[in-house]
Wavefront OBJ file of the C-alpha trace (Angstrom):
o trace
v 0.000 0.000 0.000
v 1.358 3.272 -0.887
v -0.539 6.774 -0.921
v -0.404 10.665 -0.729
v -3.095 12.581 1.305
v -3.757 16.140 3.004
v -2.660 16.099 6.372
v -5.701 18.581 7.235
v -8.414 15.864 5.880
v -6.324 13.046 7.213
v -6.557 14.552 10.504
v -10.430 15.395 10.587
v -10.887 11.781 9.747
v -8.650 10.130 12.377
v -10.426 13.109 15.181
v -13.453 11.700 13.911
v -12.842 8.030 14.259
v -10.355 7.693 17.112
v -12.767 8.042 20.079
v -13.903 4.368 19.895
v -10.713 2.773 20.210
v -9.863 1.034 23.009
v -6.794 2.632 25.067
v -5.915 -0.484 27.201
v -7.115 -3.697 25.670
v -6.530 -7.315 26.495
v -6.266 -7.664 22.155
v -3.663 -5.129 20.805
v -5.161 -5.449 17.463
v -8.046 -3.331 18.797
v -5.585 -0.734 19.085
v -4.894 0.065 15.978
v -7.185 2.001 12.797
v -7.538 -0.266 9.723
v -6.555 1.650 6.712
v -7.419 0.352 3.248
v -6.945 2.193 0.102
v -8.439 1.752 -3.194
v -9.925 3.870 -6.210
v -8.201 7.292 -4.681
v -10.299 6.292 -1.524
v -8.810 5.469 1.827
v -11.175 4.105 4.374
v -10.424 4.252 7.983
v -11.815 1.654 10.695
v -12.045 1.633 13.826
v -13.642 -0.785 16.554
v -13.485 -2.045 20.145
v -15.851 -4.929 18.629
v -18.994 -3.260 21.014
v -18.833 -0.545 17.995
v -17.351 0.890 14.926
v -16.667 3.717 13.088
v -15.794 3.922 9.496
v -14.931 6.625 7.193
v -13.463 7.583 4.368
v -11.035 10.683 3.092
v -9.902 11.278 -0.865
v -6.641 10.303 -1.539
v -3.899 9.507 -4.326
v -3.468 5.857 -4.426
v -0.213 4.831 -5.582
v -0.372 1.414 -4.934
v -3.846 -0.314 -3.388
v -3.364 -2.184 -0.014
v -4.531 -2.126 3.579
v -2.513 -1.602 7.267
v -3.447 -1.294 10.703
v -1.314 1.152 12.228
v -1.597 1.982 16.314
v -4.591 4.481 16.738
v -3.162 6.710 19.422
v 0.231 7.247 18.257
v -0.509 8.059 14.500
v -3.269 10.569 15.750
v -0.762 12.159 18.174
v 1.480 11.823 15.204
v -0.392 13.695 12.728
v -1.223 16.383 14.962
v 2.027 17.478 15.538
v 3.082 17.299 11.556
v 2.555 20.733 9.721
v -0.127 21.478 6.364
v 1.289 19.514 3.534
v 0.442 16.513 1.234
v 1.507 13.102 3.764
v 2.997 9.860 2.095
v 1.854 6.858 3.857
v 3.819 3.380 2.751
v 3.295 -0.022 4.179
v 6.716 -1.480 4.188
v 7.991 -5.195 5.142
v 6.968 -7.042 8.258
v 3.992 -4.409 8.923
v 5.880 -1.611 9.551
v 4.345 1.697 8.119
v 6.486 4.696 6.750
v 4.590 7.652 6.980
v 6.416 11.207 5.422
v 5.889 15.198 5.572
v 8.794 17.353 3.923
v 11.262 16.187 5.716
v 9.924 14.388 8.705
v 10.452 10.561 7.733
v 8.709 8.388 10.672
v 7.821 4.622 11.108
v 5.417 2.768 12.947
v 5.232 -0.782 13.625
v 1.895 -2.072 12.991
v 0.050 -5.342 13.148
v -1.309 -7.820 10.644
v -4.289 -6.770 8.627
v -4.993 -10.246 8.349
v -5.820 -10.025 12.562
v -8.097 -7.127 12.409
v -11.708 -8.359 13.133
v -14.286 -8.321 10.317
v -17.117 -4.951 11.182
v -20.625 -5.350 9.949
v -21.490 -3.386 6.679
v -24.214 -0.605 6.548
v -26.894 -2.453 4.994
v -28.002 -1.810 1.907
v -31.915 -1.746 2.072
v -34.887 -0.760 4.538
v -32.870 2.676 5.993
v -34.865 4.833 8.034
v -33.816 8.616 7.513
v -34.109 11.359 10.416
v -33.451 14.501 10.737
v -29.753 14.889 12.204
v -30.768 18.069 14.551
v -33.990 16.392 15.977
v -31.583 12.978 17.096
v -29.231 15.346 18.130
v -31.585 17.325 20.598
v -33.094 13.984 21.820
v -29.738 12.863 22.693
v -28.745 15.857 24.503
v -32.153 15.917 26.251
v -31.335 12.556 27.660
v -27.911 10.967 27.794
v -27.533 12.028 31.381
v -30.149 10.134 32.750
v -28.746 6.573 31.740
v -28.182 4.371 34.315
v -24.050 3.733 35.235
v -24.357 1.068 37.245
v -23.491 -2.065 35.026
v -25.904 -4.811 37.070
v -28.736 -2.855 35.233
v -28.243 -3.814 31.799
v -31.407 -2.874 29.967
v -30.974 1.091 31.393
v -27.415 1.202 29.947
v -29.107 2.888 27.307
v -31.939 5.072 26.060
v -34.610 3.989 24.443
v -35.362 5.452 20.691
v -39.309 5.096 20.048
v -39.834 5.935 15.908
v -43.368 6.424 14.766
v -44.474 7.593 11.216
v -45.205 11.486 12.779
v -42.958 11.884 15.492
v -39.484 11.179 17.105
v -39.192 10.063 20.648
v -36.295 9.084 23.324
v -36.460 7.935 26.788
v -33.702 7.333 29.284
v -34.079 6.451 32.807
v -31.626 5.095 36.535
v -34.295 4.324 38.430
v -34.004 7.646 40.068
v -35.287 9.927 37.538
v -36.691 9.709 33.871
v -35.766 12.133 31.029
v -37.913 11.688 28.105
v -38.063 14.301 25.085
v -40.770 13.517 21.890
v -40.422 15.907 18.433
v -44.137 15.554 16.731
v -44.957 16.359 13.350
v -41.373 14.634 12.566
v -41.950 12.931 9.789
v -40.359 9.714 9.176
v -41.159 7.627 6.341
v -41.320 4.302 5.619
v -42.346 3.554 9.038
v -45.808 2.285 10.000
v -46.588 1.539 13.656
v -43.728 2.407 16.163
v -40.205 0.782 15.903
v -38.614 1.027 19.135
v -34.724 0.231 19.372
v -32.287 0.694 22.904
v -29.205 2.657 21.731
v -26.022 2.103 24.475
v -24.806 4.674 26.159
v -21.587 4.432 24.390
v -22.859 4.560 21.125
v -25.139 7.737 21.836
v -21.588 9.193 22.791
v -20.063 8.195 19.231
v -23.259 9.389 17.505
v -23.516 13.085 19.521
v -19.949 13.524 18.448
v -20.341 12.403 14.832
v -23.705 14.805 14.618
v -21.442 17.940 15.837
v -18.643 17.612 13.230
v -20.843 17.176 10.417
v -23.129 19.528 8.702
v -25.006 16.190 7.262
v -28.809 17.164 7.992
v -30.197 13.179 7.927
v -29.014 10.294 9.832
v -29.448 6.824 7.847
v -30.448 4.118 10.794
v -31.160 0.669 10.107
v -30.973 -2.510 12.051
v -30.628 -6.284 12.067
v -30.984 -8.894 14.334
v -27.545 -8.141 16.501
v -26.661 -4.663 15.448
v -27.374 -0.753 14.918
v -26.262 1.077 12.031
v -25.970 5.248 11.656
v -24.679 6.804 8.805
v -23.808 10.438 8.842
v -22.330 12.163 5.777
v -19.250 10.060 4.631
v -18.865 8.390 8.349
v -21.175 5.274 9.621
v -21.424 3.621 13.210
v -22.205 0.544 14.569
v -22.993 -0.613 17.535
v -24.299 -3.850 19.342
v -27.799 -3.986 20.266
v -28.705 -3.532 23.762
v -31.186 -6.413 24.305
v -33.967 -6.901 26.841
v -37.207 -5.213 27.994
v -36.949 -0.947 28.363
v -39.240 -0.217 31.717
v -42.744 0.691 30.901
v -42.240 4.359 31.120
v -45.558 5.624 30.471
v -46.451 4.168 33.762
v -44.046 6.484 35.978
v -45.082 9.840 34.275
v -47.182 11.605 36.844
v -50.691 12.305 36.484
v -52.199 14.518 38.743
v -49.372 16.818 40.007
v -51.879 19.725 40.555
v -49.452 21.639 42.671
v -46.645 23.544 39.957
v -44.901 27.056 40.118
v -43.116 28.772 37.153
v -39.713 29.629 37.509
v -36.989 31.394 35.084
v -34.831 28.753 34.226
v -31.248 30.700 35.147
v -32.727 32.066 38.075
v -33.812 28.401 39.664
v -29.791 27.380 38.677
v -27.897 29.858 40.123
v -30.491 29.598 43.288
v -29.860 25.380 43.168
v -25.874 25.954 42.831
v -25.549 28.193 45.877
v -27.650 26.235 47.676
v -26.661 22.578 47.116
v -22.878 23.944 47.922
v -24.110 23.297 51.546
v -26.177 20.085 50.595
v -24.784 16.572 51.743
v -21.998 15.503 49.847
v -22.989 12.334 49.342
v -26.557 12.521 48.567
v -26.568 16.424 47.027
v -30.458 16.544 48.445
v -31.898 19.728 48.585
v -35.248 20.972 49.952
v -37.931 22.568 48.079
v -40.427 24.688 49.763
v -44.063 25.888 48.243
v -45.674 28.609 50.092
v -47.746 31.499 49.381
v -46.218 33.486 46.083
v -42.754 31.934 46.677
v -40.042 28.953 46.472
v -37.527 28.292 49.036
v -34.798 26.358 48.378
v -32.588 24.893 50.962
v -30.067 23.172 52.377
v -27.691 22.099 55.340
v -25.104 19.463 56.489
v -23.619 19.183 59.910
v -20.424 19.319 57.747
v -20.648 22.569 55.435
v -23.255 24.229 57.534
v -27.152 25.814 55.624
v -28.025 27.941 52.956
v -31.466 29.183 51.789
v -32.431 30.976 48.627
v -36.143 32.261 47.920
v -37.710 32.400 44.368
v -41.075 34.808 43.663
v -43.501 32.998 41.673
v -46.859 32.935 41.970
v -48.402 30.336 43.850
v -51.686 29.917 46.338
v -52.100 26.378 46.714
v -51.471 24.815 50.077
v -47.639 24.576 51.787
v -45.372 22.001 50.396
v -42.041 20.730 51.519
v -40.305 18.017 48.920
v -36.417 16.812 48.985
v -34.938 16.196 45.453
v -31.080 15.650 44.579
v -30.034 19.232 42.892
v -27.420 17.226 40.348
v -30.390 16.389 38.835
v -32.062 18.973 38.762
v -29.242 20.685 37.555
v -28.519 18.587 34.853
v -32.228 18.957 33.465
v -31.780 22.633 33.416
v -28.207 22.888 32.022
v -29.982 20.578 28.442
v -32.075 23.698 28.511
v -29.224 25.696 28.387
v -30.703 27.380 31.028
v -32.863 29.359 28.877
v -36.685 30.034 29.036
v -38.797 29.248 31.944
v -39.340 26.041 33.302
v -42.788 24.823 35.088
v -41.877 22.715 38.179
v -45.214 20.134 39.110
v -45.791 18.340 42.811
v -48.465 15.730 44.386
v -46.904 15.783 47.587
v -43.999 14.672 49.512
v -43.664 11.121 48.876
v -44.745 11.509 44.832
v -42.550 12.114 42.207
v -42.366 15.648 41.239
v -41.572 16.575 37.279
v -40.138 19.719 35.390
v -41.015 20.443 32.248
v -40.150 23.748 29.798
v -43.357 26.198 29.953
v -43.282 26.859 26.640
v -46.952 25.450 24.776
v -45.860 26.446 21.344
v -42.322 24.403 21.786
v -40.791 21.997 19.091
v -39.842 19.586 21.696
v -42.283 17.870 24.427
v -39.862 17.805 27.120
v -40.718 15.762 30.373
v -38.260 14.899 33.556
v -39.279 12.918 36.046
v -37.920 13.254 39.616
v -38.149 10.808 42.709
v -38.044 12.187 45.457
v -35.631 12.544 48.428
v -36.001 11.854 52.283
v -34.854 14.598 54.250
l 1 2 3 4 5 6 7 8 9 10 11 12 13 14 15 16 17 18 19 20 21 22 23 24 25 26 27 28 29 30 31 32 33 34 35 36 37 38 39 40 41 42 43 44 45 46 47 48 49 50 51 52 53 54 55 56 57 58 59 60 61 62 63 64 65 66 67 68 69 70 71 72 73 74 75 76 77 78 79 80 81 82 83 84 85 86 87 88 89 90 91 92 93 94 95 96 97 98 99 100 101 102 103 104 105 106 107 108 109 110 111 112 113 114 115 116 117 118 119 120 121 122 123 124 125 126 127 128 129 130 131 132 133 134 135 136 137 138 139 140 141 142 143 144 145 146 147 148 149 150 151 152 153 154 155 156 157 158 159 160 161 162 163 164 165 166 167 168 169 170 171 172 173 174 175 176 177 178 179 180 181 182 183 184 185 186 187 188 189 190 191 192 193 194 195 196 197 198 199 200 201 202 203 204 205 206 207 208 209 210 211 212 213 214 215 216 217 218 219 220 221 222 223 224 225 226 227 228 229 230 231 232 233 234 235 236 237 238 239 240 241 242 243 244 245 246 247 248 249 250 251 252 253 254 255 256 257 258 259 260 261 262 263 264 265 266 267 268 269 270 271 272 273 274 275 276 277 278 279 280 281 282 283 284 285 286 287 288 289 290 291 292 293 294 295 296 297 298 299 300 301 302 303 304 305 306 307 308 309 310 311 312 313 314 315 316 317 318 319 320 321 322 323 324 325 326 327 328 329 330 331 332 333 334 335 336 337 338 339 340 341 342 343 344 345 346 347 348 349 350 351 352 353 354 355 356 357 358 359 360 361 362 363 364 365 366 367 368 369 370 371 372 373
C-alpha cells in the first residue's frame, strides 16, 4: 500500500474516528485504525468490537493495499506534523512509513490479516431522520442513563420511531428524562419501531452529529446490530437487548401543585444552595408557600443555605427533597434558557419539570423521585 493525502483531511478523519478505540485492551489489534486504500479512496476503521466507526477521506493511491497502524500514536502523530500533502507506505513485516517534507517516521503495525471483520451498513430498509432532531433527543437525555453495570437494559436510552414523530427515553431508576419531536416525519415507518441505543454509542453518535453539517441520519438494524450513517462516516454498535421499563407508567398524572420559575434564576439559586447540601446525597429541599419557592439546604459538615424564588403560587404549603445534580442537569440541556414549570403531588410523589413553553418543538418531560430529608 502506498498513498499521498492532506494532512488537514487526514486529521479530521482520524479526530473523527479515534474516540472508539480502546486505550488499554486485552487484544492489541483493537488498538490500531484499519486503513485500506483503493480507487483514490482510503477508508479508515475503527472498533473495540462493542462498535465501529468507518470513514473515508480522498486520496492519491499509488499502490492499493490495507494496514493497521496503532490508533493513538498516529493521531498524536499527525497532529504534531505541519499542512502539507503526507505519504503513507506499508513497508515489510507491517511496519508503516509515513512522510511530511522532511519528517520521515515509522510505525510498527500489526497484521491486517488479525483485524476483526465490522458489519457493513446495509443496503436496504434505511430509516432517515433529521440529524438536529436525534441530536436534541440525545442531549435531552444521555444524562439520565443508568451507570451502574448490574442494570443492563438502562445502559441505554430507548429510541421510540413512529411515522409522525421522534421520541427518546432514558431512565436510573431515580429519575426519567424523556423528550418527543411531533410532526417529525419519518417515512417508511408504520406503527412504532422502538430500538435501545447504548450509552456508548449515543456518545459516538452526539460527536459524529457535531462535526458534520449532514442534515439526515441513515439508521437501520438487524438482528444483533445498529447502524448510523452520517455524511461520509457510519457507526455501529451492538444492540442492547432486553425489555426498556414501561415508562408511560411512571409519568405523573395529577401533580396539581406547579410554580413557574426562570430557568437561570432556579440554577444559580440550586448551585448556591446545594454547595451546603450533603456531599454524598446532594439533596436539597424545596419549599411551596404562598407566592414563593424556598430552596434549601444544610449538612452538619458545610453548615445551611437558603435561597427564595417569587412565583406565583396559592395552593397549600409544600415541603419536597430532590437531589439538585439532577435537577441541575435537566436545566443545564435547557441551556438554562426560558422558563421552566416545576409540578408536585406531595412529599412522597414524584415531582416533574417540564419547559413552559406550549408552542415548543420539543415535548420535554423529567421525572424526579423524590428525596427523604
Amino acid at each position: 500500500m502506498e498513498i499521498t493525502v492532506s494532512r488537514g483531511e487526514l486529521l479530521r478523519e482520524l479526530t473523527a474516528t479515534q474516540s472508539v478505540v480502546e486505550r488499554k485492551t486485552t487484544i492489541p489489534i483493537l488498538s490500531n485504525f484499519l486503513l485500506e486504500a483503493e480507487n483514490d479512496k482510503l477508508t479508515l476503521t475503527a472498533t473495540d468490537l462493542d462498535q465501529a466507526i468507518r470513514t473515508s477521506a480522498t486520496v492519491k493511491v499509488k499502490k492499493p493495499g490495507a494496514c493497521t497502524v496503532p490508533a493513538r500514536k498516529l493521531y498524536d502523530y499527525i497532529k504534531l506534523l505541519p499542512e502539507g500533502e503526507i505519504s503513507i507506505k506499508l513497508l515489510e513485516n507491517h511496519w508503516v512509513q509515513i512522510k511530511l517534507g522532511r519528517s520521515n517516521t515509522k510505525i510498527v503495525g500489526m497484521a491486517r490479516a488479525n483485524y476483526p471483520q465490522v458489519p457493513e451498513f446495509p443496503t436496504t430498509s434505511a430509516l432517515t431522520l433529521s440529524a438536529v432532531a436525534l441530536k436534541t433527543l440525545i442531549a435531552r437525555t444521555i444524562f439520565a442513563i443508568s451507570n451502574e453495570e448490574s442494570r443492563y437494559t438502562l445502559n441505554g436510552a430507548l429510541l421510540v420511531i413512529k411515522a409522525e414523530s421522534l421520541a427518546m427515553v432514558a431512565t436510573d431508576g431515580h429519575r426519567l428524562s424523556f423528550v418527543e419531536k411531533i410532526n417529525e416525519n419519518v417515512a417508511g415507518i408504520s406503527g412504532e419501531k422502538r430500538v435501545l441505543i447504548p450509552r456508548k454509542a449515543l456518545d459516538e453518535l452526539r460527536q459524529l452529529l457535531s462535526v458534520s453539517d449532514a442534515e439526515t441520519v441513515e439508521f437501520a438494524d438487524d438482528e444483533h446490530t445498529l447502524y448510523f450513517r452520517v455524511g461520509h462516516r457510519s457507526l455501529s454498535s451492538r444492540k442492547l437487548n432486553g425489555q426498556f421499563p414501561n415508562y408511560e407508567a411512571v409519568m405523573p398524572r395529577d401533580n396539581t401543585k406547579f410554580v413557574i420559575v426562570a430557568a437561570n434564576e432556579l440554577s444559580q439559586a440550586i448551585q448556591r444552595v446545594a454547595q451546603f447540601a450533603d456531599e454524598r446525597s446532594g439533596a436539597i429541599r424545596m419549599k411551596l408557600e404562598s407566592n414563593e419557592l424556598k430552596i434549601s439546604s444544610q449538612s452538619n459538615e458545610a453548615g445551611e443555605s437558603e435561597a427564595t424564588i417569587d412565583t406565583p403560587y396559592t395552593g397549600d404549603a409544600l415541603t419536597v427533597g430532590f437531589n439538585s445534580g439532577y435537577m441541575l442537569d435537566f436545566l443545564k440541556a435547557l441551556s438554562n434558557e426560558g422558563e421552566v414549570r416545576l409540578e408536585f403531588k406531595d412529599a412522597q410523589s414524584a415531582g416533574q419539570m417540564r419547559p413552559e413553553d406550549p408552542d415548543a418543538e420539543y415535548k420535554y418531560r423529567y421525572v424526579l423521585m423524590p428525596m427523604r430529608i
